[in-house]
N, C-alpha and C positions, 0 to 999 in steps of 0.2 A: 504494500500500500504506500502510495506517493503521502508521505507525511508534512512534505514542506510545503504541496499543491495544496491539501484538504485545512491545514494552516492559517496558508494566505486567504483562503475564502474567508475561514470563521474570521479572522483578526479584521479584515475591510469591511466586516458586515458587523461587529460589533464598533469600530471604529464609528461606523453611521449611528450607533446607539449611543454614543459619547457625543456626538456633536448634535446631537438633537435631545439633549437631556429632559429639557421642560416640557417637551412634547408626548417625552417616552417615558418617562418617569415621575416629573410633577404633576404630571396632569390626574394618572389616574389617581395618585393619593389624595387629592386635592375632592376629585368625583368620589370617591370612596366614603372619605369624610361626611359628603352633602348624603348619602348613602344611611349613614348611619344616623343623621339629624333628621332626616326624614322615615325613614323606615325605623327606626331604634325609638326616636324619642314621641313621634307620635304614634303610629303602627302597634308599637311598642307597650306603649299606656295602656292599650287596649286587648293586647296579649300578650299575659305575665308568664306563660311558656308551654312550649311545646313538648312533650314527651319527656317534660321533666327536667329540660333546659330554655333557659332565659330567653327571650325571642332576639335580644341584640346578640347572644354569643351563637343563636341558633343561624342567623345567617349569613356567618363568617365563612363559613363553607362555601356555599353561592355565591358569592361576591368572590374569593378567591377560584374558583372553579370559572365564573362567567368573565375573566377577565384573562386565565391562562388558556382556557381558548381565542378570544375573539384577538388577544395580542399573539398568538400562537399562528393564526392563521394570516393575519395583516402583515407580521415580520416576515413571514417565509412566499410570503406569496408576492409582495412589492422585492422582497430580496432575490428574487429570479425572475420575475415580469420586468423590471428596471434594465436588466442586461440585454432582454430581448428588444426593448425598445430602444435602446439607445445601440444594438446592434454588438456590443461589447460579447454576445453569449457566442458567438464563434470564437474566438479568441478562447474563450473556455472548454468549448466541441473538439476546437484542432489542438489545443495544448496536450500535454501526455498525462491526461487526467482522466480517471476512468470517473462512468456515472454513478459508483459508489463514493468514489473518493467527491465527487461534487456535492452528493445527495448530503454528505458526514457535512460539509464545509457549511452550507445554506441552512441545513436546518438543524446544526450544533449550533448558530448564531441564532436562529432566531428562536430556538427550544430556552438558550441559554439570558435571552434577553426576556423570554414572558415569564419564565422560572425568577429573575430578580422582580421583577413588575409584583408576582405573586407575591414571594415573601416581604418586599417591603409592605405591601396592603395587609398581609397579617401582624406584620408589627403594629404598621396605623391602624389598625382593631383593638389594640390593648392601650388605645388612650378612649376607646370608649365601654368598652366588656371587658372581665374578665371570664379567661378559658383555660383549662388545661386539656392538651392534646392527649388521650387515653393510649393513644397507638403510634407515635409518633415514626416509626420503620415504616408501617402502612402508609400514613400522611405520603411521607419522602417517595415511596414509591408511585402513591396515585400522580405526585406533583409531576415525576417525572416521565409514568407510561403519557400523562395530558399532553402535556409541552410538548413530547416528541412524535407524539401522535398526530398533534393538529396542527402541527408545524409540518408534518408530511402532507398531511389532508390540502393545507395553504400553497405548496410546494405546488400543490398539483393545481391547484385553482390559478396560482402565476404563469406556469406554463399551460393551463386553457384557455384561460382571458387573453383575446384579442384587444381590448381598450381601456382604459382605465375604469370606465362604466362597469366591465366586467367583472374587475377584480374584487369590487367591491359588493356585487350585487349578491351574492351567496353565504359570504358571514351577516349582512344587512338583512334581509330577506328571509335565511335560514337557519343560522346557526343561531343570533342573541334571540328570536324569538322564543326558540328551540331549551336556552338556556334559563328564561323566563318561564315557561313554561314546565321544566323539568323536575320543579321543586325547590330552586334558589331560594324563594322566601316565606314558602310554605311548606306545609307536610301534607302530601297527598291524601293521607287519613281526614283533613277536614275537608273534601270534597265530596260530593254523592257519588256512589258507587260506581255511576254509569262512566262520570269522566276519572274515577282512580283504573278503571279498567283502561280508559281511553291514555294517561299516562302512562302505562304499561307499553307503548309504542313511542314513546319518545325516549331514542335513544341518549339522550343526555340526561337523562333523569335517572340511569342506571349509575352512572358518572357521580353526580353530586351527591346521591343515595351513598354510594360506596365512600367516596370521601368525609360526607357527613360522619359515617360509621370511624374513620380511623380517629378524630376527636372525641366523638361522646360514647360509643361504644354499641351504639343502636341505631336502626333505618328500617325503611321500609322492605327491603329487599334484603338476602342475606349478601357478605362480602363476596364471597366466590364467583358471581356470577356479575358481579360490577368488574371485577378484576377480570371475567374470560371476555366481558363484553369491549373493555378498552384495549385486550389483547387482541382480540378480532379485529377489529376497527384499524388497529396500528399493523396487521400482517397485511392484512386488504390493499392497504394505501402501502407496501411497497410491494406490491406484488405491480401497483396500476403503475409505479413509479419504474420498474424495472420494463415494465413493457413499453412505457412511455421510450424512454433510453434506447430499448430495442429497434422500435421502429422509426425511434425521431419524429412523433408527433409535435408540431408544433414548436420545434426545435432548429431543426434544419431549411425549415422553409420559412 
């Protein structure tokens, strides 16, 4: 494996996360904040807890989960849509880089840029809740199959998008809905039957469930099946990313 190739990627693709700090890093803390003033302190007044947990520490999970995707998929999908349009991703095709060694560089940078975004938001959570994390191995792991999961899934969305419209139209459209939806600031248990069945088909909701679980110890779903479901999701997308490679969709032309 070319080590000095897959390197250079991560290092210029975190160097753009340096230079756009207030963009990429103040900001969401900043959103996070209004997050917990409005969700914690009113939302909050009105429900003293969920399953036994405080409603402000109960949606610390969700806010960290709806943020390591939707940064997960924005880094990695503008981090390899930018080279095709500015033409620069030949230069990366003819170098002696293979499309493992590319895949490591793009989306080690942007896995490694929504993982900071995350933990710095669960720090800014403990100026407003306290938590103690029950599972903390589990936490590290969920944090890490996401990031690299949806940073492949974005991977793939930069090299399908033809226009900037596009890049953006399927985390806007599909994923934060998806993420809203999943169980981020509620517990599907307070729904009627008919739509906790219906959340049973939103695959992010198995995601948050399971990560909820590594902090408080309980979810709606058991772990294993949150863990086979982001395992699935992350072999899929390079299984789509290897064939992509293969044939040079939307790469070479």
């Amino acid at each position: 494996m070319n080590i000095r190739a897959t390197l250079t990627i991560y290092k210029f693709e975190m160097s753009r996360f340096r230079r756009t700090i207030f963009q990429s890093l103040v900001a969401p803390i900043i959103t996070t904040s209004l997050y917990f003033v409005v969700f914690g302190a009113a939302i909050g007044s009105k429900i003293e807890s969920i399953n036994g947990v405080s409603y402000g520490s109960f949606i610390v999970p969700g806010l960290i989960m709806l943020y390591l995707m939707t940064e997960s998929i924005n880094n990695a999908a503008f981090g390899i849509y930018f080279p095709k349009f500015t033409g620069s991703i030949f230069e990366v095709l003819s170098a002696p880089v293979s499309a493992l060694e590319a895949t490591v560089g793009y989306v080690g940078a942007a896995a490694s840029k929504s993982t900071i975004i995350g933990l710095m938001i669960f720090f800014t959570s403990n100026f407003f809740v306290t938590h103690n994390i029950k599972y903390p191995l589990i936490m590290a792991i969920f944090i890490a199959l996401t990031s690299i999961s949806f940073s492949l899934f974005g991977f793939i969305i930069g090299i399908w998008a033809q226009n900037w419209e596009r890049l953006s139209i399927i985390p806007t459209l599909l994923v934060t809905p998806l993420v809203f939806l999943g169980g981020s600031f509620y517990s599907i248990d307070m729904l009627p039957q008919f739509w906790q069945q219906v959340s049973l088909f939103n695959p992010v909701f198995y995601l948050i469930s399971g990560f909820r679980w590594s902090f408080f110890g309980n979810s709606e779903i058991p772990i294993e099946i949150s863990l086979l479901a982001i395992t699935v999701f992350m072999t899929l997308c390079l299984l789509i990313i290897g064939l992509i490679f293969k044939t040079g969709y939307r790469l070479r032309t």
